[in-house]
Biopython code that builds the backbone (N, CA, C, O; Angstrom):
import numpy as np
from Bio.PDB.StructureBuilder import StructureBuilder

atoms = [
    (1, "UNK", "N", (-2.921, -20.492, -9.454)),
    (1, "UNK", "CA", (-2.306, -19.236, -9.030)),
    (1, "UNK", "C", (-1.571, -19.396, -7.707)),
    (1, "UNK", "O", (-0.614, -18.642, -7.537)),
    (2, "UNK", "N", (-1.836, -20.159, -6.859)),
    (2, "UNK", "CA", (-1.413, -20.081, -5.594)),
    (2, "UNK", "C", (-0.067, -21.100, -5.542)),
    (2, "UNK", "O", (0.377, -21.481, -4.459)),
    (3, "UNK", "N", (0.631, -21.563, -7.036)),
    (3, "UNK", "CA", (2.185, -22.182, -6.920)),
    (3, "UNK", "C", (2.544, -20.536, -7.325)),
    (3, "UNK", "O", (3.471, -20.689, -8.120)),
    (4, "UNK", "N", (2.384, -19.505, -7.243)),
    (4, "UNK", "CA", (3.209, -18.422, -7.928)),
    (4, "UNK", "C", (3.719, -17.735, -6.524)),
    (4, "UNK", "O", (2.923, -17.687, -5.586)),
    (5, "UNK", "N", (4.596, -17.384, -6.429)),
    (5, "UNK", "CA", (4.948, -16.715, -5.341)),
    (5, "UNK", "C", (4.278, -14.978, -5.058)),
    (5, "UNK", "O", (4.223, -14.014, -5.822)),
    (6, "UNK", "N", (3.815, -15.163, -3.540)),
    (6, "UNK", "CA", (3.226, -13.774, -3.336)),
    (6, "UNK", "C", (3.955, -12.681, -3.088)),
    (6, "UNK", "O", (4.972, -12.859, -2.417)),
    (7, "UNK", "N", (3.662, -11.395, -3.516)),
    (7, "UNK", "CA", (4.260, -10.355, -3.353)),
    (7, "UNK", "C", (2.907, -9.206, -2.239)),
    (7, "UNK", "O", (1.922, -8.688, -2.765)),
    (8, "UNK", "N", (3.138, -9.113, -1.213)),
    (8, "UNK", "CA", (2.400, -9.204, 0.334)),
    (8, "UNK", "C", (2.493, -7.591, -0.032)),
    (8, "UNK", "O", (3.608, -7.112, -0.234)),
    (9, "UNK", "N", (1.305, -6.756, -0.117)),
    (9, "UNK", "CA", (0.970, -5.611, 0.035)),
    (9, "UNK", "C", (0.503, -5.173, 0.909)),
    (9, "UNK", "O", (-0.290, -5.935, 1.461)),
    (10, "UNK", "N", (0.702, -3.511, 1.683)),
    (10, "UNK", "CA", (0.345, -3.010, 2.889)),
    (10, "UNK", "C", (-0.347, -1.591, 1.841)),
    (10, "UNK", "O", (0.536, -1.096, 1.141)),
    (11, "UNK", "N", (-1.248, -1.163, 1.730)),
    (11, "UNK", "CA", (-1.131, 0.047, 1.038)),
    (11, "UNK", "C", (-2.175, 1.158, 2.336)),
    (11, "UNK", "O", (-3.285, 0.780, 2.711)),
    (12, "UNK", "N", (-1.570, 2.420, 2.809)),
    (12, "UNK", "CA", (-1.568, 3.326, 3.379)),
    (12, "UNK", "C", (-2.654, 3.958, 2.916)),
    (12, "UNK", "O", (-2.542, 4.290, 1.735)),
    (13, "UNK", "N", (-3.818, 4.283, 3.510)),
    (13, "UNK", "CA", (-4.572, 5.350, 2.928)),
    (13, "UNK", "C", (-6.127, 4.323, 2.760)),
    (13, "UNK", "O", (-5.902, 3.201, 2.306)),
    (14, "UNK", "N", (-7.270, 4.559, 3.011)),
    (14, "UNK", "CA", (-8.190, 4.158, 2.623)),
    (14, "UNK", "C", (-9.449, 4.932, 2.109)),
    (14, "UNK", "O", (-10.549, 4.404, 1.945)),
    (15, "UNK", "N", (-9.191, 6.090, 1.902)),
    (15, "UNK", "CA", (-10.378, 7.594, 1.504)),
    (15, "UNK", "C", (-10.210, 6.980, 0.098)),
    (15, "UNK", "O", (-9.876, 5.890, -0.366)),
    (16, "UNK", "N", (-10.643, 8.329, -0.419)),
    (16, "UNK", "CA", (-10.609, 7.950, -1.983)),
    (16, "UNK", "C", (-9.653, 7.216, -2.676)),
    (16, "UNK", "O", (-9.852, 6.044, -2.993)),
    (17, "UNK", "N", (-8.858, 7.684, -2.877)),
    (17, "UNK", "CA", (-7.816, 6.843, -3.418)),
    (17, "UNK", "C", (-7.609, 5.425, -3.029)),
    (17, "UNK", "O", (-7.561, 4.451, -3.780)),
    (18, "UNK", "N", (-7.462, 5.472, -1.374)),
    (18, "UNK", "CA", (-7.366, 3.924, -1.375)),
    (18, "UNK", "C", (-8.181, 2.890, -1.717)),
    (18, "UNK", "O", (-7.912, 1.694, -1.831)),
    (19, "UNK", "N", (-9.383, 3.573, -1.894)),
    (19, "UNK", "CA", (-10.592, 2.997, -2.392)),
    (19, "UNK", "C", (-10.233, 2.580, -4.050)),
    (19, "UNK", "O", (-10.128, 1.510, -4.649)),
    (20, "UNK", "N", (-10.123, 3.849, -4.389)),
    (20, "UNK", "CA", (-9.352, 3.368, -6.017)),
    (20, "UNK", "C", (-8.343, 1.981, -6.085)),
    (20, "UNK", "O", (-8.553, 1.053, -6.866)),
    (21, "UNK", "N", (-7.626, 2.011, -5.471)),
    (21, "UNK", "CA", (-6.167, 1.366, -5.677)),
    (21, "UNK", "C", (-6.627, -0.072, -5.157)),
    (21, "UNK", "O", (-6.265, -1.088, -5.751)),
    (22, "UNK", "N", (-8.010, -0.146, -3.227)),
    (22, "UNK", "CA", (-8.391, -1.278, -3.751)),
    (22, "UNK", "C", (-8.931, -1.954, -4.346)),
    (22, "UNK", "O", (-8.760, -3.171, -4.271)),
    (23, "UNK", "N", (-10.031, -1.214, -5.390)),
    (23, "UNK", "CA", (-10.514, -1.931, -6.553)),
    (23, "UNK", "C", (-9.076, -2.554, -7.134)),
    (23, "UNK", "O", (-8.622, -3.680, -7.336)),
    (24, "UNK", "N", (-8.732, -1.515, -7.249)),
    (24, "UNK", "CA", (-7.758, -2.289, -8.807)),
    (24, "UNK", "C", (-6.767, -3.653, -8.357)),
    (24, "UNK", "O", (-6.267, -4.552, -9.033)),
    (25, "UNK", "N", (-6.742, -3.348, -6.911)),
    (25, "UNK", "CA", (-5.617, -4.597, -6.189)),
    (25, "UNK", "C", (-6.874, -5.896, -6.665)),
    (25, "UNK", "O", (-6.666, -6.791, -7.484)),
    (26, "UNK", "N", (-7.925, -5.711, -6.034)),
    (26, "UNK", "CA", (-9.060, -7.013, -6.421)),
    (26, "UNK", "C", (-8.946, -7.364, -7.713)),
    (26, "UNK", "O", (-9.550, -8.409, -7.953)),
    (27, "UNK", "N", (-8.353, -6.844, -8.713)),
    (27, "UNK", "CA", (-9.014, -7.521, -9.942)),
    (27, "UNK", "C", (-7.300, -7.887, -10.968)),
    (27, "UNK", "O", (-7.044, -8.475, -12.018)),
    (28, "UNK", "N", (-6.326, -7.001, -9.712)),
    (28, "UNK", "CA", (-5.062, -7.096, -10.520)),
    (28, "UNK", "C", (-4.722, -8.935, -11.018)),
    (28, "UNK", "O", (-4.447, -9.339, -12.148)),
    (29, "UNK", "N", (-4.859, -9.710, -9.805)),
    (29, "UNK", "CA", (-4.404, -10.875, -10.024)),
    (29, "UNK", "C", (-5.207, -11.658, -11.358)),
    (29, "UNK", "O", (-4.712, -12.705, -11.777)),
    (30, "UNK", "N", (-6.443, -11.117, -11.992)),
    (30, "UNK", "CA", (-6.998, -11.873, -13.083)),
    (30, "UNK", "C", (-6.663, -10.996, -13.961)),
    (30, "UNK", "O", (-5.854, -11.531, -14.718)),
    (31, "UNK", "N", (-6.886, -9.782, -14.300)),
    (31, "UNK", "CA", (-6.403, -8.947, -15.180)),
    (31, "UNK", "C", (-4.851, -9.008, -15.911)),
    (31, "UNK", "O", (-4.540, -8.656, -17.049)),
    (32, "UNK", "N", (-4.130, -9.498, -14.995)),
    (32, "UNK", "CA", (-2.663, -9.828, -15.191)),
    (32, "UNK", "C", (-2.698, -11.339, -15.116)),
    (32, "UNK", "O", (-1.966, -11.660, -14.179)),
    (33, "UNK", "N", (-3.047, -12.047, -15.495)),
    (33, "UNK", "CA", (-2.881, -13.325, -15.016)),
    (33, "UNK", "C", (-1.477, -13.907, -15.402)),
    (33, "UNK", "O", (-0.913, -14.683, -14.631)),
    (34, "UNK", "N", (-0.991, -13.587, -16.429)),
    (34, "UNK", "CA", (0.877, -13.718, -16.833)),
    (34, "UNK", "C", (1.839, -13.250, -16.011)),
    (34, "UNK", "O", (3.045, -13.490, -15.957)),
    (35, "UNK", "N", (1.039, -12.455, -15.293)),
    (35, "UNK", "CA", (2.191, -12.072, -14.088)),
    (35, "UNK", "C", (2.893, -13.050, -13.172)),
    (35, "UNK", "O", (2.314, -13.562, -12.214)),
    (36, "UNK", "N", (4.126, -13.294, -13.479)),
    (36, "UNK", "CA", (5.107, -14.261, -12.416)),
    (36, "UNK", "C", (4.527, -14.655, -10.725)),
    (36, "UNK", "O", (4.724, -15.658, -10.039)),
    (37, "UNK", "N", (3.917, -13.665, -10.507)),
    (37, "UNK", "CA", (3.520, -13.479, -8.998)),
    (37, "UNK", "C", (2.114, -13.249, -8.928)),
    (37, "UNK", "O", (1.251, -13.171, -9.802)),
    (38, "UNK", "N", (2.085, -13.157, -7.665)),
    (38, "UNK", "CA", (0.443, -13.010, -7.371)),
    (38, "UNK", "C", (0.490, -11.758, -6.430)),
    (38, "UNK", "O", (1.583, -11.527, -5.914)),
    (39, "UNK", "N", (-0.819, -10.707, -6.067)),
    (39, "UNK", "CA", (-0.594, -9.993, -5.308)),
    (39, "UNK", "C", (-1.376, -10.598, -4.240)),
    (39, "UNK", "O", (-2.108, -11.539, -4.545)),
    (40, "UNK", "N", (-1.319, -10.104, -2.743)),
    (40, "UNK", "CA", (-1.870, -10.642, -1.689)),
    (40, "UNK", "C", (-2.502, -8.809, -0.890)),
    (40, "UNK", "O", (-1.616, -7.983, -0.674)),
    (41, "UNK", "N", (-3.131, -8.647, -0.748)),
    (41, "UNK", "CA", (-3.897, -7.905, 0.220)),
    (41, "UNK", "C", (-3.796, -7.581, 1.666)),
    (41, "UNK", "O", (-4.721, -7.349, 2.445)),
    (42, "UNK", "N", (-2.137, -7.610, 1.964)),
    (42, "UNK", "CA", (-1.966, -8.390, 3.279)),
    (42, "UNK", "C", (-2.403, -6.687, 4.204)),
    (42, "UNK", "O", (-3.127, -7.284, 5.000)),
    (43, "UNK", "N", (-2.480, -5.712, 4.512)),
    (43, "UNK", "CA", (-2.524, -4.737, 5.502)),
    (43, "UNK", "C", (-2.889, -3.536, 4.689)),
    (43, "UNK", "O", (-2.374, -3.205, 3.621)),
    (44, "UNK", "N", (-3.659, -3.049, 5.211)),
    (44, "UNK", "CA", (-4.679, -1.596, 5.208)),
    (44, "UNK", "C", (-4.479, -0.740, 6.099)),
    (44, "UNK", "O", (-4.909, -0.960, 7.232)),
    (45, "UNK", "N", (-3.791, 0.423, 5.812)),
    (45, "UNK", "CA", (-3.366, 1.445, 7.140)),
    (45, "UNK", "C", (-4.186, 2.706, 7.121)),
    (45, "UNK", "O", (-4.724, 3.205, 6.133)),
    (46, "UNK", "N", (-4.197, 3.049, 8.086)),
    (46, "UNK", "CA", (-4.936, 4.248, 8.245)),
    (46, "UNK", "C", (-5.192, 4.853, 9.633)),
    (46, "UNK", "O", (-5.211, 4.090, 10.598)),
    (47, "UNK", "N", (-5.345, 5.867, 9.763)),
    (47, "UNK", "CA", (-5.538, 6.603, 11.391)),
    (47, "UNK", "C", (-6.605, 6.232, 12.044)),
    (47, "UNK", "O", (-6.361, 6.222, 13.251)),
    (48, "UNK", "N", (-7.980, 5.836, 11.735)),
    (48, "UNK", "CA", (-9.145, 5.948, 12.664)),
    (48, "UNK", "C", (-10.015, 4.262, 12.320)),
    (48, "UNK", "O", (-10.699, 3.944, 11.347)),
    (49, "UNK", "N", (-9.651, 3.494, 13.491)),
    (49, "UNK", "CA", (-9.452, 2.379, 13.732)),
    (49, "UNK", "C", (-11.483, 2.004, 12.718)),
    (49, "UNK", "O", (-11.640, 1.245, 11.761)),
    (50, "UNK", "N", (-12.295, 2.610, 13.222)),
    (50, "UNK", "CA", (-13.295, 2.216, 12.953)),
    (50, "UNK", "C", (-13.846, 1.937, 11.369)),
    (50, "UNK", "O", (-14.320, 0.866, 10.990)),
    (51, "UNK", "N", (-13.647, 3.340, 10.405)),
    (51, "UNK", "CA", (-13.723, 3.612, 9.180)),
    (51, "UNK", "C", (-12.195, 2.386, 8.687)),
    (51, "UNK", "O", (-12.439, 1.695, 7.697)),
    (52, "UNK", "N", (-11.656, 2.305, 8.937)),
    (52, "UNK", "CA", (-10.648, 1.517, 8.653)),
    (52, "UNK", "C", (-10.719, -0.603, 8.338)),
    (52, "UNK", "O", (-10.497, -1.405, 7.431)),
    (53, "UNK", "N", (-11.076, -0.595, 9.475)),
    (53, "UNK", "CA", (-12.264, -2.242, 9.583)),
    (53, "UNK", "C", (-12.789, -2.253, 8.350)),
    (53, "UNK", "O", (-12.558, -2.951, 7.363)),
    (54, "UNK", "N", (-13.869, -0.968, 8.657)),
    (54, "UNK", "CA", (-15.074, -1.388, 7.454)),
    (54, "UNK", "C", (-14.026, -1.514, 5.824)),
    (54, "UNK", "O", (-13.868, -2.499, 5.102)),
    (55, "UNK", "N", (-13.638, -0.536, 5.724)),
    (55, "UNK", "CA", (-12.973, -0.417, 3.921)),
    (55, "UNK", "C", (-11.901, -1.877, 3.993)),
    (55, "UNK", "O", (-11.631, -2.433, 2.928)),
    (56, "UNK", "N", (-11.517, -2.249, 4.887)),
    (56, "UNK", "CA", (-10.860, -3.539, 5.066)),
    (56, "UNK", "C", (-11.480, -4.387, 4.730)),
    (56, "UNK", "O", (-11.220, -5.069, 3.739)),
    (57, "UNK", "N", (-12.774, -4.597, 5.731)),
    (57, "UNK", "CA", (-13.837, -5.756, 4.960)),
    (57, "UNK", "C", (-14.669, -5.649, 3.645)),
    (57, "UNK", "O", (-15.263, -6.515, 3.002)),
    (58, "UNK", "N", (-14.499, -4.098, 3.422)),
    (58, "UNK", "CA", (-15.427, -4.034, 2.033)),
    (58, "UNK", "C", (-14.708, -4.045, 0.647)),
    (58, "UNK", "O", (-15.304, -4.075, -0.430)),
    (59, "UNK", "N", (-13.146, -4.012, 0.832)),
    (59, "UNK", "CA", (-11.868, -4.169, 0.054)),
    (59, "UNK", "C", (-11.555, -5.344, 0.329)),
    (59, "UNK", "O", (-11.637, -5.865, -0.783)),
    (60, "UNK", "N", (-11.182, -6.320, 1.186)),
    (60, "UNK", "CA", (-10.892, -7.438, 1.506)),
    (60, "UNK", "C", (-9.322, -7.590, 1.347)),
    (60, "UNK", "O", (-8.526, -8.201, 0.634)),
    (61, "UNK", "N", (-9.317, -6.626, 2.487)),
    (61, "UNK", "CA", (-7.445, -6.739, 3.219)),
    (61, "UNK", "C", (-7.694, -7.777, 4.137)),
    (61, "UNK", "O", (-8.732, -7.871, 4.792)),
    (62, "UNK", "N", (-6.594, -8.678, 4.191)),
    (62, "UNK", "CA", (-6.544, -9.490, 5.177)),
    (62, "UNK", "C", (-6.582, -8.831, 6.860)),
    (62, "UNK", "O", (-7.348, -9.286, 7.708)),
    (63, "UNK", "N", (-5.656, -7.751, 7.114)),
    (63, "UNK", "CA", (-5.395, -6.566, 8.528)),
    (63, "UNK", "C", (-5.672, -5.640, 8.254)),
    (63, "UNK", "O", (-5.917, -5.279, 7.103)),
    (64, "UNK", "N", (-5.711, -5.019, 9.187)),
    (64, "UNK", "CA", (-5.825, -3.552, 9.493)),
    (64, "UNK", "C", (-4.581, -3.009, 10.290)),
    (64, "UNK", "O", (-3.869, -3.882, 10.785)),
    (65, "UNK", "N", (-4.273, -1.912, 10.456)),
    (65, "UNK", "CA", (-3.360, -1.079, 11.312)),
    (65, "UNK", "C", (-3.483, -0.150, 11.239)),
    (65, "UNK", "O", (-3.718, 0.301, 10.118)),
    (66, "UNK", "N", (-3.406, 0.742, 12.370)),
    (66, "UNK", "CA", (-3.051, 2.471, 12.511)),
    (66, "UNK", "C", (-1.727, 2.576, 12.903)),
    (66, "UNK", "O", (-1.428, 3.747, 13.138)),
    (67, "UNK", "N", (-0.936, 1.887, 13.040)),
    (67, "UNK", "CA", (0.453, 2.050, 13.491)),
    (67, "UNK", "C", (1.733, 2.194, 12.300)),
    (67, "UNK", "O", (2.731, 1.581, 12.679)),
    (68, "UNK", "N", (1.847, 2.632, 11.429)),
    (68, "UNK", "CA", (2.824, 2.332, 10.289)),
    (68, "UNK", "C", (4.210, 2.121, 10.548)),
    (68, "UNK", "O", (4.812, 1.244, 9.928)),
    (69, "UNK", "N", (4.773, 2.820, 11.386)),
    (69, "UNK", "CA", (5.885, 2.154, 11.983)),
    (69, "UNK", "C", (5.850, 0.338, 12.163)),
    (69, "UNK", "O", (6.670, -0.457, 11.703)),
    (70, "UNK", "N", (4.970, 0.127, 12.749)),
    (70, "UNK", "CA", (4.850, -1.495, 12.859)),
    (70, "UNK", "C", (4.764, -2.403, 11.678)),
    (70, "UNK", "O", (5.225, -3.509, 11.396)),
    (71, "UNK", "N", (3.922, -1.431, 11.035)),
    (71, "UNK", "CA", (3.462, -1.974, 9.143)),
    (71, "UNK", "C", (5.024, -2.133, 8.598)),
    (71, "UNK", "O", (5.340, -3.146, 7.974)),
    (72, "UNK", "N", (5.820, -1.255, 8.822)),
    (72, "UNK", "CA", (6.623, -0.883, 7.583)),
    (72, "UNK", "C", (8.417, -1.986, 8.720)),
    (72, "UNK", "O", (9.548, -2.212, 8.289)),
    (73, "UNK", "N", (8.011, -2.221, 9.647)),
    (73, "UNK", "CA", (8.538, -3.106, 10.346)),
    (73, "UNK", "C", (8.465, -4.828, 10.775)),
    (73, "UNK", "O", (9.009, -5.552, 11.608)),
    (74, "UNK", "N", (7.090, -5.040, 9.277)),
    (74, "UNK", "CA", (7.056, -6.433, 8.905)),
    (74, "UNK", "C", (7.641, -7.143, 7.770)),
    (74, "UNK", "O", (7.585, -6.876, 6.569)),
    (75, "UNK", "N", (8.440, -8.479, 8.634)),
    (75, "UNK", "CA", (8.949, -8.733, 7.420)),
    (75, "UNK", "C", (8.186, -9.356, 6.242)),
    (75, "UNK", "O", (8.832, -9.466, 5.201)),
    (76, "UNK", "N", (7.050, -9.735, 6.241)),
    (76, "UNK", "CA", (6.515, -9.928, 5.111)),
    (76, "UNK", "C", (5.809, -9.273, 4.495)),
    (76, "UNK", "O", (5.044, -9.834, 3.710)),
    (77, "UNK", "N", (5.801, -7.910, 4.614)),
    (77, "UNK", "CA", (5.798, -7.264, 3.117)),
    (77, "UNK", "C", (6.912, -7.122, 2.539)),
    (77, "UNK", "O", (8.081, -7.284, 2.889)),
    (78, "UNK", "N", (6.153, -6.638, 1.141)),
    (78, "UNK", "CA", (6.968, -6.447, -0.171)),
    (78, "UNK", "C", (6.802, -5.260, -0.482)),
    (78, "UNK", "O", (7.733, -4.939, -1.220)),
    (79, "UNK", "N", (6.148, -4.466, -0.327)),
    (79, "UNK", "CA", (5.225, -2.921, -1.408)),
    (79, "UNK", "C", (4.737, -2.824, -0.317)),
    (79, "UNK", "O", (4.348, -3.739, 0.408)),
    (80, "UNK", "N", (4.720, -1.166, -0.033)),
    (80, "UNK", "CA", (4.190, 0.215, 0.492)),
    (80, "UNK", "C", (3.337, 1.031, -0.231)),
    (80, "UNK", "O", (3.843, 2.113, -0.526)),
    (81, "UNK", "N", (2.055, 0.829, -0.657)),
    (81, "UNK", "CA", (1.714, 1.193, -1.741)),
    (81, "UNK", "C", (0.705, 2.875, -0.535)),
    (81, "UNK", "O", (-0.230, 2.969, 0.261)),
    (82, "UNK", "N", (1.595, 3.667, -1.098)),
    (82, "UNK", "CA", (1.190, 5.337, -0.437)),
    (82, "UNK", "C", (0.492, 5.882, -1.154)),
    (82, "UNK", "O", (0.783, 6.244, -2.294)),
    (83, "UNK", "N", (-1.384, 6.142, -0.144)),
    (83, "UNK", "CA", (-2.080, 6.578, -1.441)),
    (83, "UNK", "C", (-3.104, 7.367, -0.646)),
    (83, "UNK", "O", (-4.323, 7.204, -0.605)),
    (84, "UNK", "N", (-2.211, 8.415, 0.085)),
    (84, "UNK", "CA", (-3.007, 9.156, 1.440)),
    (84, "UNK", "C", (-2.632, 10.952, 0.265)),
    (84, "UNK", "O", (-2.071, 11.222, -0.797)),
    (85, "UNK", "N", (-3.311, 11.626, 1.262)),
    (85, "UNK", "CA", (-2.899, 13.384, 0.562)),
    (85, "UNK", "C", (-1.593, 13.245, 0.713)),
    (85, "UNK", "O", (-0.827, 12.726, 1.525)),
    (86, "UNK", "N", (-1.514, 14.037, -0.604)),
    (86, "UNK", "CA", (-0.685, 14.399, -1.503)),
    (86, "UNK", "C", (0.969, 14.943, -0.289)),
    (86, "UNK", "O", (2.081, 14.444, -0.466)),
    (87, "UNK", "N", (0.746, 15.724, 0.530)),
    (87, "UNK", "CA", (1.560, 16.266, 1.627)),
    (87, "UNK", "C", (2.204, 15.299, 2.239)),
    (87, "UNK", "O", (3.384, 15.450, 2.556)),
    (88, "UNK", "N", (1.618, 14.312, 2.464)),
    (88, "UNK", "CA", (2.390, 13.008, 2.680)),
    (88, "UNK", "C", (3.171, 11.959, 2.356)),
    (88, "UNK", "O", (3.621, 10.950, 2.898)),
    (89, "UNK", "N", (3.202, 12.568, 1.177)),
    (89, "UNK", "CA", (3.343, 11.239, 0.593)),
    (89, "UNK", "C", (4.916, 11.049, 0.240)),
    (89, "UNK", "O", (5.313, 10.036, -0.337)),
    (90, "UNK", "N", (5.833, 12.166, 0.655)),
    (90, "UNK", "CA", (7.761, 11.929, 0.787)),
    (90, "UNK", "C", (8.039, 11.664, 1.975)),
    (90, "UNK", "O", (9.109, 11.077, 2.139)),
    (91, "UNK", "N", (7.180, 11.996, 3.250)),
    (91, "UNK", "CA", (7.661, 11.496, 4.326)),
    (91, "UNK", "C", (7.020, 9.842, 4.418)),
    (91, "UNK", "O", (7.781, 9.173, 5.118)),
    (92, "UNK", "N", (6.235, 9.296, 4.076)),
    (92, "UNK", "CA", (5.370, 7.673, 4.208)),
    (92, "UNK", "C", (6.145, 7.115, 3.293)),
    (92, "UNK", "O", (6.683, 6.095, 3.722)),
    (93, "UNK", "N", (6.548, 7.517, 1.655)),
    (93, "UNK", "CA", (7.605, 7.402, 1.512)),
    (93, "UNK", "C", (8.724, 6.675, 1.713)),
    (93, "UNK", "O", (9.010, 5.479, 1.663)),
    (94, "UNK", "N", (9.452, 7.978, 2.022)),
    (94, "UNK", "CA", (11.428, 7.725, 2.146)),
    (94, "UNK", "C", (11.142, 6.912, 3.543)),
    (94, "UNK", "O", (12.236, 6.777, 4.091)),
    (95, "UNK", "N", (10.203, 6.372, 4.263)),
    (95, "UNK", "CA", (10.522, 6.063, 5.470)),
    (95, "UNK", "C", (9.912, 4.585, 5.470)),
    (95, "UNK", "O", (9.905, 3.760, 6.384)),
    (96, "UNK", "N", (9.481, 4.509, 4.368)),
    (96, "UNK", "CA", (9.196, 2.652, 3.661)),
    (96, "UNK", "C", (10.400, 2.615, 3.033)),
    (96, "UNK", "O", (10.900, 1.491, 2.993)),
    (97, "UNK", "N", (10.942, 3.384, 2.592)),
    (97, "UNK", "CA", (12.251, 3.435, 1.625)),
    (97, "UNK", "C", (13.454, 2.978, 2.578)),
    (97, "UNK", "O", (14.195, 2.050, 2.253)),
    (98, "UNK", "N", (13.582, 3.588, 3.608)),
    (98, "UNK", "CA", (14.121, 3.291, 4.424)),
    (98, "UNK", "C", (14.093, 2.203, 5.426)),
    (98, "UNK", "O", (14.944, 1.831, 6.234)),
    (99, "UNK", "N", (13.026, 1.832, 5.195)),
    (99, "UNK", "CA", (12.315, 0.258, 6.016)),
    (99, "UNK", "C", (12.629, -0.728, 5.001)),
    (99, "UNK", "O", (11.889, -1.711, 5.036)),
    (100, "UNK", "N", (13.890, -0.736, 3.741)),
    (100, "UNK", "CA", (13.483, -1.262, 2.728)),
    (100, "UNK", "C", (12.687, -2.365, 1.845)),
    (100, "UNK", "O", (13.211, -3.294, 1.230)),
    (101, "UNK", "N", (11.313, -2.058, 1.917)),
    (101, "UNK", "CA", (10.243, -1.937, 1.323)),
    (101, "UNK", "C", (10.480, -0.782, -0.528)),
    (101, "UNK", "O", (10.820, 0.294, -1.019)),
    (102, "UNK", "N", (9.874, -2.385, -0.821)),
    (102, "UNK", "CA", (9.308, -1.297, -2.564)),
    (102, "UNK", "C", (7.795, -0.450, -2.215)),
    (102, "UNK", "O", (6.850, -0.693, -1.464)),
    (103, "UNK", "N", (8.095, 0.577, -3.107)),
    (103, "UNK", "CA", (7.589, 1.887, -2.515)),
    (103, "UNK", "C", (6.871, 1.919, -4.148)),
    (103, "UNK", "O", (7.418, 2.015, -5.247)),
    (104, "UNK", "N", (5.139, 1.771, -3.691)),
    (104, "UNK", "CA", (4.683, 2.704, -5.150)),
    (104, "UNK", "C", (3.520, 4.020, -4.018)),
    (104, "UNK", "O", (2.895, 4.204, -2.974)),
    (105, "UNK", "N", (3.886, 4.464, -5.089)),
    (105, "UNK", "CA", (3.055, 5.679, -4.269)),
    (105, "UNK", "C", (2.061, 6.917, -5.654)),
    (105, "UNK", "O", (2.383, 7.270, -6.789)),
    (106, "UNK", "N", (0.905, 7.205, -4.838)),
    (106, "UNK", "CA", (0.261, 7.903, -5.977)),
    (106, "UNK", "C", (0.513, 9.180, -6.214)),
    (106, "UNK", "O", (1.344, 9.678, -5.454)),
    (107, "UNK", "N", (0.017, 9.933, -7.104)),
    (107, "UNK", "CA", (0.379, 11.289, -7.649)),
    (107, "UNK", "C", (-0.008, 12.337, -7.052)),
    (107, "UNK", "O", (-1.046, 12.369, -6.391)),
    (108, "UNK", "N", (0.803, 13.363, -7.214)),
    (108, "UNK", "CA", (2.375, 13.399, -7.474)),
    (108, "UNK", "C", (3.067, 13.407, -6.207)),
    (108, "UNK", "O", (2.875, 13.806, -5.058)),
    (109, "UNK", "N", (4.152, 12.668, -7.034)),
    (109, "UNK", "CA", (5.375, 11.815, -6.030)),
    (109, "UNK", "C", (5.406, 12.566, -4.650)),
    (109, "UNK", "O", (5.308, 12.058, -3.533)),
    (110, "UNK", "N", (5.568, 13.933, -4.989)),
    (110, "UNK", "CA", (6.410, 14.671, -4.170)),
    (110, "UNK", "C", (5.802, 15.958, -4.471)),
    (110, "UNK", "O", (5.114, 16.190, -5.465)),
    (111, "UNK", "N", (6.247, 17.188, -3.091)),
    (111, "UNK", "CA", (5.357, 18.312, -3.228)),
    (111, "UNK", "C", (6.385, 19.269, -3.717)),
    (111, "UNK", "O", (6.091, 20.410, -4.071)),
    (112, "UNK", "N", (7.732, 18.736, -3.734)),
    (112, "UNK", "CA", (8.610, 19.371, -4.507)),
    (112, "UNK", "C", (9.575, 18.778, -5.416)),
    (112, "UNK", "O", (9.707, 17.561, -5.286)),
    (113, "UNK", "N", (10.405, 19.447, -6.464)),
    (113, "UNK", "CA", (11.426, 18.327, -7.368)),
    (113, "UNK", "C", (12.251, 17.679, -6.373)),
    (113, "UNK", "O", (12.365, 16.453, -6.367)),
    (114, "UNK", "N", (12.977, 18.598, -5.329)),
    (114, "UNK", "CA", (13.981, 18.293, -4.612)),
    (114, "UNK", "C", (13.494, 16.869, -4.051)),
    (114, "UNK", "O", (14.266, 15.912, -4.104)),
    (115, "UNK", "N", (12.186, 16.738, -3.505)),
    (115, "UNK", "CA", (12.001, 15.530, -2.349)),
    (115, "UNK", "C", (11.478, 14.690, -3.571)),
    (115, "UNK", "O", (11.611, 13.597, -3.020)),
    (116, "UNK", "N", (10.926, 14.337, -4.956)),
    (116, "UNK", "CA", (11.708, 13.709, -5.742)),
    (116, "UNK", "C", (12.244, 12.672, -6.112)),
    (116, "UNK", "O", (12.066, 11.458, -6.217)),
    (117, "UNK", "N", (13.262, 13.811, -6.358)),
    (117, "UNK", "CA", (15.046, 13.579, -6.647)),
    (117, "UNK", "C", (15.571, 12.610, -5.518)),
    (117, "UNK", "O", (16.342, 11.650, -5.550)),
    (118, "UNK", "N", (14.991, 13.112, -4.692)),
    (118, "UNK", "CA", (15.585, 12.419, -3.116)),
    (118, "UNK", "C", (15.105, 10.935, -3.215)),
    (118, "UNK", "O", (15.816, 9.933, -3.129)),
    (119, "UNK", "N", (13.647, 11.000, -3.428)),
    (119, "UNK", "CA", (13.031, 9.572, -3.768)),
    (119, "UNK", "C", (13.560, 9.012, -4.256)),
    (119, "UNK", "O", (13.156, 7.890, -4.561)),
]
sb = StructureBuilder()
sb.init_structure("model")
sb.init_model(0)
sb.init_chain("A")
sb.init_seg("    ")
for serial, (resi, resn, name, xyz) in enumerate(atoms, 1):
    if name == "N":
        sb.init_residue(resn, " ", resi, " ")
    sb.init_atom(name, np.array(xyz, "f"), 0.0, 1.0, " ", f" {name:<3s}", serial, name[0])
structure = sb.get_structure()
């Protein structure tokens, strides 16, 4: 696995959901094993430095950050994976979008069609 080229994930959010999303990051690379690429675990974001560590080490992100500006200002990511409340999730978003970063983000997209559409 490690001649396949990595595709370096930061995913936003570590409460429930991110909890969800990092199970599924742990098991994506065997579950998919035909996949061209590999995923990497590279950064775990979130506001409160302490609770953040721990789901890092108990998910097994390589970093941590509370800063997303800085996150979304590395060049080695690939994916913004946005998986914080729902209210957030067009501004964390269009502003990885704009950092251009591939953007997956969880449901639903947007708190309206318009922001979206915009996506």
């Amino acid at each position: 696995m490690a001649d396949k080229p990595a595709l370096k994930v930061a995913l936003i959010g570590y409460s429930f959901m991110g909890r969800a999303h990092s199970n599924a990051y742990q098991q994506v690379n065997r579950f998919f094993p035909e996949s061209p690429y590999r995923i990497e675990r590279a950064v775990l974001v979130g506001r409160t430095a302490g609770p953040l560590e721990e789901a890092a080490k108990t998910w097994g992100w390589t970093d941590t950050s509370t800063d997303v500006d800085a996150v979304l200002g590395r060049p080695d990511i690939d994916i913004v994976h946005v998986a914080t409340p729902n209210i957030s999730h067009y501004e964390l978003s269009m502003r990885a979008l704009e950092a251009g970063k591939h953007v997956l983000c969880e449901k639903p997209l947007a708190m309206t069609a318009r922001q979206a559409r915009e996506m």
